[in-house]
N, C-alpha and C positions, 0 to 999 in steps of 0.2 A: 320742340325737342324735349324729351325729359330732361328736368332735373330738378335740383336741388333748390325750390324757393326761399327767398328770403321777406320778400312783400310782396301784397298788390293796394296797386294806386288806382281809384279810382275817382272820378272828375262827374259832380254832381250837374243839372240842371241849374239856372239861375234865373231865366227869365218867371219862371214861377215853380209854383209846386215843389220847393226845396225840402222839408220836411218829409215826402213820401220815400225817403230814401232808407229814413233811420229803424233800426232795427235789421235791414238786408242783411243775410252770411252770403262769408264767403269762402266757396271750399276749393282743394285742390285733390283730385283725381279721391273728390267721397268724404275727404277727410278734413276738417273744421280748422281755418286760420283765425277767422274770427268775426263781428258785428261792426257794421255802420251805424256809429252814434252821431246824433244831432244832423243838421241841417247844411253845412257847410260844405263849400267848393270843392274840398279834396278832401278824400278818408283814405289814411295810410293803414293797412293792415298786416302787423307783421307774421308771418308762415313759420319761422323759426327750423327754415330749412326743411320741410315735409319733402318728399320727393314725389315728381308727379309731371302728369306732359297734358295737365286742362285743368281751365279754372272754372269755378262756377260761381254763379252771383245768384241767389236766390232771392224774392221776397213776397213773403204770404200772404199781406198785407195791404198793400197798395200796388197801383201801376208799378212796374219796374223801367225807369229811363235811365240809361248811362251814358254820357257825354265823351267819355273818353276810359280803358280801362288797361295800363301797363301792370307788366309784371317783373319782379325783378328776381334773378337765382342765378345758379351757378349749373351752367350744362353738362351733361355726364352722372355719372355716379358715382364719383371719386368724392371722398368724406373735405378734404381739403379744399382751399379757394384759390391757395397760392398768392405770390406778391402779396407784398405791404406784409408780410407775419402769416399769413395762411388764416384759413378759418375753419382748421380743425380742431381737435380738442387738444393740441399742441401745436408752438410754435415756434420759430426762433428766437421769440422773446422769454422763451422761459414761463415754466408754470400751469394754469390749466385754467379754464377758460367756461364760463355760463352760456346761458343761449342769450340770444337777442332780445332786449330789454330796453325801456329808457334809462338812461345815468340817470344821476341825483347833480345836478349843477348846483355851485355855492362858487362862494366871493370873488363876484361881477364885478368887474372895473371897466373903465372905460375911459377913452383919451382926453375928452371935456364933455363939461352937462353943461345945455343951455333948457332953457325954460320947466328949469325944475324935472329935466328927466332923469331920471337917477337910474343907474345904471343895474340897480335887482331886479329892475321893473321887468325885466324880458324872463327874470327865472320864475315870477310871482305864480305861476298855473295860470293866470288871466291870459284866456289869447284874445278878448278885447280890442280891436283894431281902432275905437274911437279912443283919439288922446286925450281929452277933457276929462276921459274916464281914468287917468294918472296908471295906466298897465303900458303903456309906452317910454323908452329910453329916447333922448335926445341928445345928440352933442350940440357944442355951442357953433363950432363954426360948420361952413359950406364947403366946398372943394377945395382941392390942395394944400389941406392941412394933414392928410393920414387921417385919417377920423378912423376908429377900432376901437370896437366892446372885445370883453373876452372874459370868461369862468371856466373853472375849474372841477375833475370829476374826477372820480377814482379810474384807475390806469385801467384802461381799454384798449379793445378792436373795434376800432369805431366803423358801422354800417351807413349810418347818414347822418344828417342834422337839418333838421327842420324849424325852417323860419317865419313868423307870424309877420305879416305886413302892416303900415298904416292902410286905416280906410277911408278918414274921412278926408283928407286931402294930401295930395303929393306924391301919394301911390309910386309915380315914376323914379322916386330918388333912389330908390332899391338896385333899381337895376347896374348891374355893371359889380355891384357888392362882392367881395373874395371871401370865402371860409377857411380855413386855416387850421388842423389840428398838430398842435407842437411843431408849427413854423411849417409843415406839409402841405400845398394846398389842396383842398377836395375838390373845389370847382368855384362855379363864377352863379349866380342870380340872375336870370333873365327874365327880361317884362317888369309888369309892373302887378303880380297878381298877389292877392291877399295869403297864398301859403308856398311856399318855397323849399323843394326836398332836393337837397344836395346829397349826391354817394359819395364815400368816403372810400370804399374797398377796402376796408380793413386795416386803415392807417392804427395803426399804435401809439396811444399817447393820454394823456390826462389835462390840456388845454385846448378847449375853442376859443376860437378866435376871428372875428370878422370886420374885415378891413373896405371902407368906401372911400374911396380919392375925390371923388368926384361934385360930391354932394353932403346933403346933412348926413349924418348915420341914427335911421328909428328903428328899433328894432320894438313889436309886441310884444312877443315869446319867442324864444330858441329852446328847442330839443334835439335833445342829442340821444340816438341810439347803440347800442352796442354790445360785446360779449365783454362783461367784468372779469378780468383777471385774479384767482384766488390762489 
């Protein structure tokens, strides 16, 4: 159905040939969202709302395989998104609003550090999944402690937030994980896969925050997308 894009997710190959991806565009109805860089399992590509009812994935270069390819936007042609603050160029929150972009996260906290994982680790640009390589947060305890990181970004409309997993072992403790923007929650982590794109729908607020009951809490990297309030 037409409409209003906001991403596409698309889900690389794994058992081999992972690098034939990088460089791929991807258009919607002719018109340029963006490139697939590097190698990895999923490449988020944000549209920045282009309007359109077909995606395209191009690549000149190599074989083209895609494992999986969603899209995400808003149906119709109406400029707003509605709920949570709308995602037009006005809001109920007052003010006026950029396009979709990543925030700037700063002063990471988190409930407890055990094995020296410090809680900036997940803002550092490293999405590094091997811990050894110190671009991993850790708390100290295991389940039923509340275990929650959480940073800080200038007041938004938050689109998603994307989560970098461990890789070298444990993978599964992710799962079950809640995100949180200013006490709201956007959704839950399922599986146990090295990136993780939670929707937010245009929650309004200037904290994340992600909450694991169950388990340790590792986070590699968190990003957070969204339209900056000016």
């Amino acid at each position: 159905p037409s409409s209003r894009v906001s991403r596409v997710v698309v889900y690389n190959r794994q058992d081999c040939c992972r690098g034939r991806i990088n460089g791929a565009q991807v258009f919607i109805n002719g018109r340029r969202c963006g490139t697939l860089h590097g190698a990895g399992r999923v490449h988020v590509v944000s549209c920045h709302g282009i309007h359109g009812n077909r995606v395209k994935i191009v690549n000149n270069h190599s074989y083209l395989t895609l494992c999986e390819v969603k899209v995400y936007g808003q149906r119709g042609g109406h400029s707003g998104w509605g709920g949570h603050g709308g995602w037009g160029g006005h809001s109920n929150q007052g003010g006026h609003y950029g396009s979709v972009s990543q925030l700037h996260l700063r002063n990471a906290h988190q409930s407890s550090i055990g094995w020296n994982g410090q809680p900036h680790r997940a803002i550092d640009g490293n999405i590094d999944g091997n811990y050894g390589r110190r671009s991993c947060t850790h708390s100290r305890f295991a389940g039923g402690h509340n275990n929650w990181w959480s940073a800080s970004f200038p007041s938004s409309r938050v689109s998603r937030v994307v989560v970098y997993n461990r890789q070298d072992c444990c993978r599964g403790r992710i799962n079950g994980a809640q995100v949180f923007i200013n006490g709201r929650r956007c959704g839950t982590l399922h599986g146990a896969g090295r990136v993780h794109v939670v929707s937010c729908h245009g929650i309004h607020g200037n904290r994340v925050r992600i909450v694991n009951n169950h388990s340790y809490l590792t986070l590699c990297e968190v990003k957070v997308y969204g339209q900056r309030r000016y």
